[in-house]
N, C-alpha and C positions, 0 to 999 in steps of 0.2 A: 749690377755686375755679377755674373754666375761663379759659382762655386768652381774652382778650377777642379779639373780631376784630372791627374798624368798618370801617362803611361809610360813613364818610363822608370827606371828607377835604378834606381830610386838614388836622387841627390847622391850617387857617391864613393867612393872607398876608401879608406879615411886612412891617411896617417896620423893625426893629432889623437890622442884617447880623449874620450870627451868625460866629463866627471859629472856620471848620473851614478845617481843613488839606489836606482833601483836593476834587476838582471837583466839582461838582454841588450844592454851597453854597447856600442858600435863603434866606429872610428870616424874622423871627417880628416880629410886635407885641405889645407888652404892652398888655391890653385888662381892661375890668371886663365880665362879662356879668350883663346883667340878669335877674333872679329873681324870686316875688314877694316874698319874704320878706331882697330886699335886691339884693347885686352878690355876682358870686365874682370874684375875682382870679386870673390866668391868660395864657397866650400863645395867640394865632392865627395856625395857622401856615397857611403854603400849600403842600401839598408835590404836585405833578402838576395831577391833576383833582379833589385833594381839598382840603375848609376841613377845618381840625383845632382842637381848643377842646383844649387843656389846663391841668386843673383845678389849680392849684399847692398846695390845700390839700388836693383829695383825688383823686390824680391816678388814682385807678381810675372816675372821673364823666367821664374826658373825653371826647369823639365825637369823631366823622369824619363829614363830609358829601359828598357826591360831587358837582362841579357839577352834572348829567347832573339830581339830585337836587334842585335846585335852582330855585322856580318864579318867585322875581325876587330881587333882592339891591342894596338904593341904600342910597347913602350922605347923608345930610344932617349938615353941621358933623362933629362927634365923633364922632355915632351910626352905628351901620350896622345896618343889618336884614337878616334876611335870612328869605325864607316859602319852607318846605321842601313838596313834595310830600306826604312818608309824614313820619310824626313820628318826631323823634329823641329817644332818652332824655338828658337830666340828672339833676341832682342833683332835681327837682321832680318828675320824671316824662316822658311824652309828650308834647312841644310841637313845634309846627309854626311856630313864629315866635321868630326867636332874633333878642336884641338886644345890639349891645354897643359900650359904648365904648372908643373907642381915647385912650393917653395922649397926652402935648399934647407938642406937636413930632413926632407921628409922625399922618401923612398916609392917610389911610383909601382913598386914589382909587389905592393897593395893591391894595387887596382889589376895588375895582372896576375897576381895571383887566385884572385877572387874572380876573374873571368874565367880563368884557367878551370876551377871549379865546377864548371858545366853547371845547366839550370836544378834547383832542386824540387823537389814534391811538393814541395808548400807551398809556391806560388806557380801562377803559369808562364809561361814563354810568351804570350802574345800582349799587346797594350790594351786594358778595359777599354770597353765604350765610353767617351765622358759622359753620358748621358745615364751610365747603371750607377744604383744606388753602391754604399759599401758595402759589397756581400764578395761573399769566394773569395777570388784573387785579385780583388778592385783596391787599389792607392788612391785616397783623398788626399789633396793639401791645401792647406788652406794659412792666408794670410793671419798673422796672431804677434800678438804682442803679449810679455810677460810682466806682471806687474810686480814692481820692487815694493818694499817700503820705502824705499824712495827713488821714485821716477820706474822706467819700464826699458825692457830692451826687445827690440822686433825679430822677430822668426817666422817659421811656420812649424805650424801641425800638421805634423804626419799620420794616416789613420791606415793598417795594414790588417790582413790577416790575422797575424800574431801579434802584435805590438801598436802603443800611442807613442808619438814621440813628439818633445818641439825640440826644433833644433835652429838655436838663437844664432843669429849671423853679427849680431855687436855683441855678446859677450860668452864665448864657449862654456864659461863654466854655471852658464845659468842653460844648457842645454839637457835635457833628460829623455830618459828613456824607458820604459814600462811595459813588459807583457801582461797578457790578461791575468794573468797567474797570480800578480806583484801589486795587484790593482784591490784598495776593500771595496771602495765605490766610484763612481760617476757622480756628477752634479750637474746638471745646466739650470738654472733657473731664468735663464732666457737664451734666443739661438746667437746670442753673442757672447755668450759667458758659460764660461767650462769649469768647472775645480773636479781634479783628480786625487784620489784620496788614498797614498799608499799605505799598505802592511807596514812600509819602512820607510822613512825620509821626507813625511809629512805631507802634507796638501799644498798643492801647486795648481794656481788661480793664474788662467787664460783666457785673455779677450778675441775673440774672433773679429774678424774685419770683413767689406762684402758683404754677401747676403747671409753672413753668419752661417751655424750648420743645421743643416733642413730635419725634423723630428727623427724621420727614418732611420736617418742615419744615426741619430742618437740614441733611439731604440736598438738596431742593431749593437753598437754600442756597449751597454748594457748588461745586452742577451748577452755577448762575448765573455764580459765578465764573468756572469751568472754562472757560465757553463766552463769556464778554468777555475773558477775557487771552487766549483764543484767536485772539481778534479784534485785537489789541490791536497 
């Protein structure tokens, strides 16, 4: 099973704060998307220039949208719509028109205020190749589970530009957040296993799932690092 790579993005706009430890912290909402054959349960996240849909029961259906991708996006009450250029796969197939509601207490003029925003500099308008490795403005995600001291909870990794992220769909408060900045090291000691080694909030040990993640990109990786604590 190949590495997924979306273009969309990214997972989201988040009413819920999520409680990472480290800067560059983002938001998620817990949303229903609509199907024909019903809702799926899931977060939407917002990470850059991308909505992100992850699927909590089958977290290999989720996308990525890229504003840039984006041909209007309103909100009325609960609902939010949003009508894509190029169609995006779910769990149905190709659709061009994604709908979804947000839970009650959490405020949807997130997700349009962050559209409202127009695209920024730091990433591009258009969806990567799934095929480019992670360079420039390419979003990897990838199937991951976090390991507790006791037992694990499933998410995925997010691999951006500027930032690593997982963002747990069984337990928000085990979701984090990390730009290259915030990072002392990397680790993989095999392409299924990651540890992240912050300045602040300790080391945080991830299983990749699939064909786990390919050198390249962990080289890249790396160099990211390298070249923000450089900065730093």
């Amino acid at each position: 099973m190949k590495i997924q790579l979306f273009a969309l993005c990214v997972l989201t706009m988040l009413g819920l704060s999520l409680k990472a430890q480290a800067p560059g912290t983002g938001r998620a909402l817990s949303v229903e998307h609509a199907v024909p054959f019903g809702t799926i349960a899931g977060k939407l996240l917002l990470v850059g220039n991308y909505l992100v849909f992850v699927d909590e029961q089958q977290p290999e259906a989720s996308f990525v949208v890229s504003k840039g991708a984006i041909e209007r996006l309103t909100a009325e009450g609960a609902e939010i719509t949003v009508l894509t250029r190029d169609s995006v796969r779910n769990r149905t197939g190709e659709v061009k028109r994604l709908s979804f509601r947000v839970a009650p207490g959490t405020d949807p003029a997130l997700v349009t205020g962050w559209y409202g925003t127009g695209v920024s500099a730091s990433a591009p308008a258009a969806p990567p190749s799934p095929s480019a490795p992670a360079s420039g403005g390419d979003v990897l995600t990838y199937s991951a589970n976090h390991n507790h001291r006791i037992g694990e909870c499933r998410g995925r990794l997010i691999v951006t530009p500027d930032q690593v992220s997982f963002e747990s769909v069984e337990s928000i408060s085990h979701s984090r957040r990390w730009d290259y900045r915030s990072i002392r090291e990397i680790k993989m000691d095999n392409p299924y296993q990651i540890e992240i080694r912050a300045f602040t909030g300790g080391n945080y040990k991830i299983r990749l799932e699939g064909d786990g993640m390919d050198p390249d990109v962990y080289k890249t990786l790396v160099d990211r690092v390298a070249m923000a604590r450089a900065g730093r």
